[in-house]
C-alpha positions, 0 to 999 in steps of 0.5 A: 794522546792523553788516552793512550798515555793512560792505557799504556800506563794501564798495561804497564801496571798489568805487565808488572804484577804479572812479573812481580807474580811470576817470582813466586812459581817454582813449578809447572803446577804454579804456572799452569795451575796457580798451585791447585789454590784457587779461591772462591773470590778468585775463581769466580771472576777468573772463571767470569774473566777467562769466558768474558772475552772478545765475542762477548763484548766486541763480537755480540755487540756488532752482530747486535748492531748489524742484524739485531737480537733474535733466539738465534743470537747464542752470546751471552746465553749459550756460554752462559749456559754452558758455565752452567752445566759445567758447575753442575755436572762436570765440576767436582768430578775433573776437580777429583782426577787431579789433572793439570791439563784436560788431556791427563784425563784420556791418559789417566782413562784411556791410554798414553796414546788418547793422551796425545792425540787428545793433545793435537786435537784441542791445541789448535782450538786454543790457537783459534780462541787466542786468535780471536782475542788478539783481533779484538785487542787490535781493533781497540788499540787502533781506535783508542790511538786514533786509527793507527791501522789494524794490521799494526794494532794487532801486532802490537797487541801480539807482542804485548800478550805473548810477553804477558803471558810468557811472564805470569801463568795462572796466578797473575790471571787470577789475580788481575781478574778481580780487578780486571773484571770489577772495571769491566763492568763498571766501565760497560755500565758507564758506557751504556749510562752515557748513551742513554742521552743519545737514543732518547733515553730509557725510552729509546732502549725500549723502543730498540728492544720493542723494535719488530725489525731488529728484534724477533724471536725466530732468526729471519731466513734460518730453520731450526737445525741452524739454530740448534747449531748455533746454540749447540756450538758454545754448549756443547763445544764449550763445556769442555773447553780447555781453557775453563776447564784449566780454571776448575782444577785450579780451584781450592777444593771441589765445592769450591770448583763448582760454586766458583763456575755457577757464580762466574755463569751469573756474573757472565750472563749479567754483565753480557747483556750490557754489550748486547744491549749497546750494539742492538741501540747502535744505529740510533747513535752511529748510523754507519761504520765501517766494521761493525765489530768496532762498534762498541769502542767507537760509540765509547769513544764518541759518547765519554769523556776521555778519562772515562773512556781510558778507564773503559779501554783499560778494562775492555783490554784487561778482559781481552788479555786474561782470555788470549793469556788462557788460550796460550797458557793452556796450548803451551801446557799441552804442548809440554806436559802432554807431548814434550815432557813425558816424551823427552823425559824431562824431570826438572821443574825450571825446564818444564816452566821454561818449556812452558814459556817457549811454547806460549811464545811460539803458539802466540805467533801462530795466533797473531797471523790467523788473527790477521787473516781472519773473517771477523772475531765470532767466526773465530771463537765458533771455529775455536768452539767446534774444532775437535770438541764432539770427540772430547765430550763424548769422550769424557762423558763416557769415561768420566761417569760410565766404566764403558769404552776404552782406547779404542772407542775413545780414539774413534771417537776423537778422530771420528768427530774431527775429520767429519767437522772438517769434512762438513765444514770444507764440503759445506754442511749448513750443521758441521758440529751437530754431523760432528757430535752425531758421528763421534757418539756413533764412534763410541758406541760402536767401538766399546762393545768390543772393549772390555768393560773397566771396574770402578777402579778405572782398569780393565775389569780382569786387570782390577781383579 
């Protein structure tokens, strides 16, 4: 009882700074964007915060407990990666287009019509993501009131981050990620610490980690393309996500945008191998369990004092939260700014922050009945991953730094790259998003030679002159 008291408290902290926050936005931009003012302080661990969700601590932590760590284990280092390539490459350039949401670029680039079907496609991708997170906060309200029972724990969990996200926006994210991403790590550590004693200490972690049969280099029974796959999924289908995207052209200026992304790539990579490790010495501290992707609160549970494992569930609900709220945030911003604003001409920057709210709710509904009916929480976040993105990288690279291709070879590209995803994906393809990137570069690069090429100033090279 003392445990749930003192998570409840925590989210109630939580829940009234984002409503002490949320008198301060007075537009969409504040609530999307947390006006374009992003800090570097702020930015990095909101940056850290909004990647370090659900598959990160409780997704790799039970893969790691239930089949070990092998090259084929992508998480913490394939997202990681993807940080990386974001700060370095994509950065600056998003930050000078100054959007609001991802799919301004296609409208900006490419034509009304890229916008919204650019729109449709990554919307559903989000709703997955927050699915996800949603059925890990689930997983820990259930163990930490002492088995309520999942389905009722994802519930509450629904209803708890609908109303947090409707209420704070971008600004309350980047504020409580600070904190939020300080006690996650410190609580990871005191987790790992406590377990120590359990496994023999830092002996037994070496013999975990010198273990043949639960460390390998080459994943047991995979070739290579299914390797290439999994790793393909959170680089190339997460470079370009939505959600961290949101992050970056928030920020203050472009140098901050992208010293921000490389520092949070770090940070994320750093404290990620902590749950990997814990999984992967699981075993040795409970045998058996009913769900492995429980695994990392049942062993907090079993291992720390209840004060410490209050502050452990506290933070590991902090990082859950600022990662489902992103997820709707940035599904609702593209429901309204993309789709309901400009097609109902709406002017008025209280009913664009109030259609915003209405969109988080309904998108979170959504996102609580996958959640219940999901296979388990990595199968979400890889479905969020690869859903519709080929299209979107392609898309962008092209239009982001060549003046080749136009609507037409955009909207092949989106369209292509999705249905064959799905199609693999249905027909059961063991490489859905390589055959979906395959396609979507094919699209491009066989639609845009019959485009007119665009000068520098992004029209048509005719128009420009």
């Amino acid at each position: 009882m003392t445990t749930v008291i003192a998570v409840t408290i925590y989210m109630v902290i939580q829940f009234s700074i984002g409503v002490w926050v949320a008198r301060r936005i007075k537009s969409e931009t504040d609530y999307l964007l947390a006006g374009r003012n992003l800090g570097p302080l702020l930015l990095t661990f909101s940056v850290f915060a909004t990647w370090f969700g659900a598959e990160t601590v409780v997704g790799s932590s039970g893969r790691a407990y239930a089949s070990g760590v092998t090259f084929g284990n992508a998480e913490p280092f394939g997202y990681g990666l993807c940080l990386v390539l974001l700060g370095l490459v994509f950065a600056i350039p998003l930050w000078k287009r100054k959007m609001t949401t991802l799919a301004d670029f296609f409208r900006d680039r490419f034509s009304v019509t890229t916008e919204r079907v650019a729109a449709v496609i990554l919307i559903p991708s989000s709703v997955v993501w927050g699915a996800a997170q949603i059925r890990a906060f689930g997983y820990v309200l259930d163990t930490t009131a002492g088995g309520i029972g999942t389905e009722l724990a994802i519930g509450v969990a629904a209803a708890f981050t609908i109303t947090y996200a409707m209420v704070g926006g971008l600004l309350v994210d980047a504020i409580n990620d600070v904190l939020q991403g300080v006690m996650l790590a410190v609580g990871l550590v005191i987790v790992f610490v406590a377990v120590l004693p359990h496994i023999g200490g830092v002996d037994g972690v070496a013999g975990a980690f010198t273990n043949a049969e639960r460390v390998h280099f080459v994943p047991t029974g995979e070739n290579a393309w299914a390797v290439i796959e999994r790793w393909a999924i959170p680089v190339a289908g997460s470079v370009l996500a939505a959600e961290i995207v949101g992050r970056v052209i928030a920020a203050r200026t472009p140098q901050v945008a992208r010293s921000a992304t490389l520092m949070g790539a770090a940070l994320y990579v750093g404290v990620g191998l902590i749950p990997l490790a814990i999984g992967l010495v699981g075993p040795a501290v409970m045998p058996a369990i009913g769900n492995e992707e429980q695994i990392l609160p049942q062993i907090a549970r079993t291992v720390l004092p209840t004060a410490l494992y209050a502050v452990f569930a506290g933070a590991l609900i902090s990082a859950i939260l600022t990662t489902v709220d992103s997820t709707l945030l940035v599904a609702s911003g593209l429901l309204s700014h993309n789709l309901i604003v400009p097609l109902a001409r709406i002017e008025d920057e209280r009913r664009k922050v109030l259609i915003a709210r209405a969109g988080v709710a309904t998108f979170g509904v959504i996102a609580y009945f996958l959640a219940r009916h999901a296979e388990g929480i990595l199968d979400l976040v890889e479905q969020a991953s690869a859903l519709g993105s080929a299209g979107v990288l392609v898309t962008i690279s092209f239009g982001l730094f060549t003046p080749w291709g136009g609507a037409r070879a955009a909207m092949a590209s989106l369209v292509g790259g999705l249905v064959v995803y799905v199609a693999a994906t249905f027909g059961g393809a063991p490489t859905p998003f390589l055959l979906s990137l395959a396609a979507a570069l094919l699209a491009y690069l066989v639609t845009a030679p019959t485009e007119r090429p665009l000068a520098p100033s992004g029209l048509p090279a005719d128009r420009a002159a």
